[in-house]
N, C-alpha and C positions, 0 to 999 in steps of 0.2 A: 665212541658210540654213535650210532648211523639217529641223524634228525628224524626225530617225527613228522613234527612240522615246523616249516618255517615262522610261522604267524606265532608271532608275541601276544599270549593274552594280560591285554593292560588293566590297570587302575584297581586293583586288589593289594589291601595291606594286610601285614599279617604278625601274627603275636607267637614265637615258637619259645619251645623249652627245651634247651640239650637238658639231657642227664647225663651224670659220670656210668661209664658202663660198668661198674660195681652195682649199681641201680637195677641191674637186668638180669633177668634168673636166666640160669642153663636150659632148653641150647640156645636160645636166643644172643646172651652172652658174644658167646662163641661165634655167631654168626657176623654178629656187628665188629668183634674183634677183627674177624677175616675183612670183610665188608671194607671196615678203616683204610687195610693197606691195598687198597681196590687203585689202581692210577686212575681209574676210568670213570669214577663216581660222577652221578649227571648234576648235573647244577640249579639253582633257581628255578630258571628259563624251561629246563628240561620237563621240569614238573608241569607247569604251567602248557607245556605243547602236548603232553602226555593228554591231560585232560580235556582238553579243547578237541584232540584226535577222536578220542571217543563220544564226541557231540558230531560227529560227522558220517556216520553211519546213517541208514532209514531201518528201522527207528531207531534213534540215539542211542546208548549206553550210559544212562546216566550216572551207573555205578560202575564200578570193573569188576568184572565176575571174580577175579581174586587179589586179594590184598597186599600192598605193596610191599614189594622186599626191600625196598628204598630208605634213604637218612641222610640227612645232610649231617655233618660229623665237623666237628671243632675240637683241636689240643687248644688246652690252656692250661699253663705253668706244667704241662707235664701229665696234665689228668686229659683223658679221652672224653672227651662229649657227646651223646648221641641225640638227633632228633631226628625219631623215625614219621615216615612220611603219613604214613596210616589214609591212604587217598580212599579206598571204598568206606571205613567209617566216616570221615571225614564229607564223601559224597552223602551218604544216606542222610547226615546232620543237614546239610548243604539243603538237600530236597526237603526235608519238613520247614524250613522256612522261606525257599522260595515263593508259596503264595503270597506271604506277606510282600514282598519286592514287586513281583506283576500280575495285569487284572488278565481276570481269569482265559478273556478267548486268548491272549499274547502267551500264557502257561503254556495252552493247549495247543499254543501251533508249533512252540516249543518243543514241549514235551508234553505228549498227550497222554491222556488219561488214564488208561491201561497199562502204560510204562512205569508212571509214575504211582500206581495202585502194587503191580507186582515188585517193582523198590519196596515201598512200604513193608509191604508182607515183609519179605525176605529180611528187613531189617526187623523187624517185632521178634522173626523165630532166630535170630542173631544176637539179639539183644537176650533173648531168650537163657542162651549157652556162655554168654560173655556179661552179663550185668556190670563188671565192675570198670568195663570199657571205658576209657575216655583218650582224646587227641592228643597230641603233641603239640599241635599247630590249628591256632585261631585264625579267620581270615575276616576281614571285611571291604568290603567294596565303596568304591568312591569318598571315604576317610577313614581315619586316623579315630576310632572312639577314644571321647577323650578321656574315659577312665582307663586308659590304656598309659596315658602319658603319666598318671599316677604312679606306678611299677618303676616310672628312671628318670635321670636327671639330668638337666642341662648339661654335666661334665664327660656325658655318657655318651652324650652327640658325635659320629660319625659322618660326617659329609663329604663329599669327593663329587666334584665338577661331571665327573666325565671327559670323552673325546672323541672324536669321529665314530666310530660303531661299538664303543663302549659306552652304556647309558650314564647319568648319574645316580648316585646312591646316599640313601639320607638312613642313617639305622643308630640304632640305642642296644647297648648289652648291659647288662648287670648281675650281679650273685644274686642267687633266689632267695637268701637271707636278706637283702635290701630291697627289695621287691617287696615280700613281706611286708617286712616292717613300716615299708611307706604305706600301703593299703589298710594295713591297721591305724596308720595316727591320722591317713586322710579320715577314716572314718568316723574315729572320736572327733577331729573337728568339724565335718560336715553335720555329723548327727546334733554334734552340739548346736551348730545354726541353725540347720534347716528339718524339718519334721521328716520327709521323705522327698524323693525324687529319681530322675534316670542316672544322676551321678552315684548317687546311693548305692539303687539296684545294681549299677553294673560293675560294682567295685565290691559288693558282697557276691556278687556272680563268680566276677574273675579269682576273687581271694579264697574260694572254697576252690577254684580248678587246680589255682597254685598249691594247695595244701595236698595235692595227690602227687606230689613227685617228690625227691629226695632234695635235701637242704642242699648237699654243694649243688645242685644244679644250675644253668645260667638260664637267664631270660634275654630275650631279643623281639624288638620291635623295631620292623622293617617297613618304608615305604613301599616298598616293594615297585609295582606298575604304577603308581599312583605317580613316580617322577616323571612321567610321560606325559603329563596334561598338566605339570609345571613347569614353569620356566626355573631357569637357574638361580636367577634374581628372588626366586619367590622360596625358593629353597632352601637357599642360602638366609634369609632373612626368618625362616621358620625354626622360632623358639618354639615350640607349646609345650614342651615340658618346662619349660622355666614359668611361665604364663601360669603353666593348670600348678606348679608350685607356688609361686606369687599368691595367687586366688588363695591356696587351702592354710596359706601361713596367715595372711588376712585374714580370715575367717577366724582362725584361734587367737588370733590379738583382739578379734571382734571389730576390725574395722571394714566396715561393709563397704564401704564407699571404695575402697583400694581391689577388693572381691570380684565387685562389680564392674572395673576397670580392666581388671584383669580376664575375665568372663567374657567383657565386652570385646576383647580383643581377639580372642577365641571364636567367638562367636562369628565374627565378619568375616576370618580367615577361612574356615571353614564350611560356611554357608557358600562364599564364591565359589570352593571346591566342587562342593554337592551342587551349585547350578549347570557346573556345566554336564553334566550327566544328562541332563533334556535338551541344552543346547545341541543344535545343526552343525 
């Protein structure tokens, strides 16, 4: 398959769910079954140049006029896994919370106002025909939310160095039956400590998105570009799903002080992340 472009867009992680393709009515089915025995299927990378290409027009595309035929696809034990790419709903979500990320003239010189008004529409009368829509694939920029590390577990950890023009790679899979189950018992123990909060919110967020897909399905949580504004040393060294478990098992023993520790740990790691986002 001929590049889009060559530019890597960095520093986006991301949260996907295969389904087993039993999960998919006909002809969709059918399509993803073809799709699978594809040699040519695009990778990561591809996605991510895909999008970027269409910010490079006057005026931008901030959505793609039609919606992608694309999936990244995984066998395991013999069962077919699909995660379809879904990039124009995916975009439209994308544009309703970009204002939160930048002040308003940097939006505008971006993506200006008229662009960004007819998205809009287009997505209201979308939403319109499709209500029970929802993504395959979470993405967030410059970290790792850490109600995300909730869903897997240290034993889950994939890491691989890299070498010369292969990057490194830091990723978590797990069955969406333990995925689950971890979001529900973080919950009883958080609830139990604390009254409310962003860990709360974002883990009763994610645990309603996980409840739309089929039990065998798997979950993955990917560094994705974020390994590019790490070092080796830092990646290598980067537990936080052992840390954000640490934390939520403390908390149900009730020792706060261990919580706290573990919190604290998190917290520094992550913060360095997110500074270098304004860093020169």
């Amino acid at each position: 398959m001929p590049k889009v472009s060559s530019v890597i867009v960095p520093y986006a992680t991301y949260l996907r769910v295969y389904e087993p393709l039993a999960a998919f009515p006909e002809p969709e089915r059918d399509h993803w079954a073809r799709y699978a025995r594809r040699a040519d299927r695009p990778s990561y990378q591809d996605e991510l140049r895909r999008s970027l290409a269409d910010l490079l027009p006057t005026p931008p595309i901030p959505v793609p006029v039609h919606e992608s035929g694309d999936a990244f696809v995984l066998e395991v034990e013999g069962v077919l896994c699909v995660c379809p790419w879904r990039t124009r709903l995916r975009g439209w979500q994308a544009l309703e919370e970009l204002g939160d990320e930048l002040p308003g003239p940097v939006l505008d010189a971006v993506l200006p106002e008229v662009v960004r008004r007819q998205a809009a529409q287009d997505y209201e009368r979308w939403m319109a025909r499709n209500p029970d829509a929802r993504p395959w694939i979470r993405t967030s920029t410059w970290q790792v939310p850490l109600h995300w590390f909730v869903l897997v577990s240290d034993g889950e950890r994939r890491f691989e160095k890299g070498s010369g023009d292969i990057p490194p790679m830091l990723r978590y899979r797990t069955p969406m039956v333990q995925a689950r189950r971890r979001v529900a018992r973080a919950l009883r123990a958080l609830k139990d400590a604390i009254d409310e909060g962003p860990l709360i919110d974002g883990l009763v967020d994610v645990g309603r998105w996980l409840e739309e897909f089929h039990p065998r399905s798997l979950v993955e949580l990917d560094y994705g570009g974020l390994v590019h504004t790490l070092s080796a040393g830092e990646l290598e060294d980067d537990h936080s799903a052992a840390d954000v478990a640490e934390g939520i098992d403390a908390l149900r023993r009730g020792d706060g002080a261990a919580a706290g520790t573990a919190y604290g740990r998190l917290v520094e790691r992550w913060r360095s992340v997110r500074d270098r986002r304004s860093a020169n």
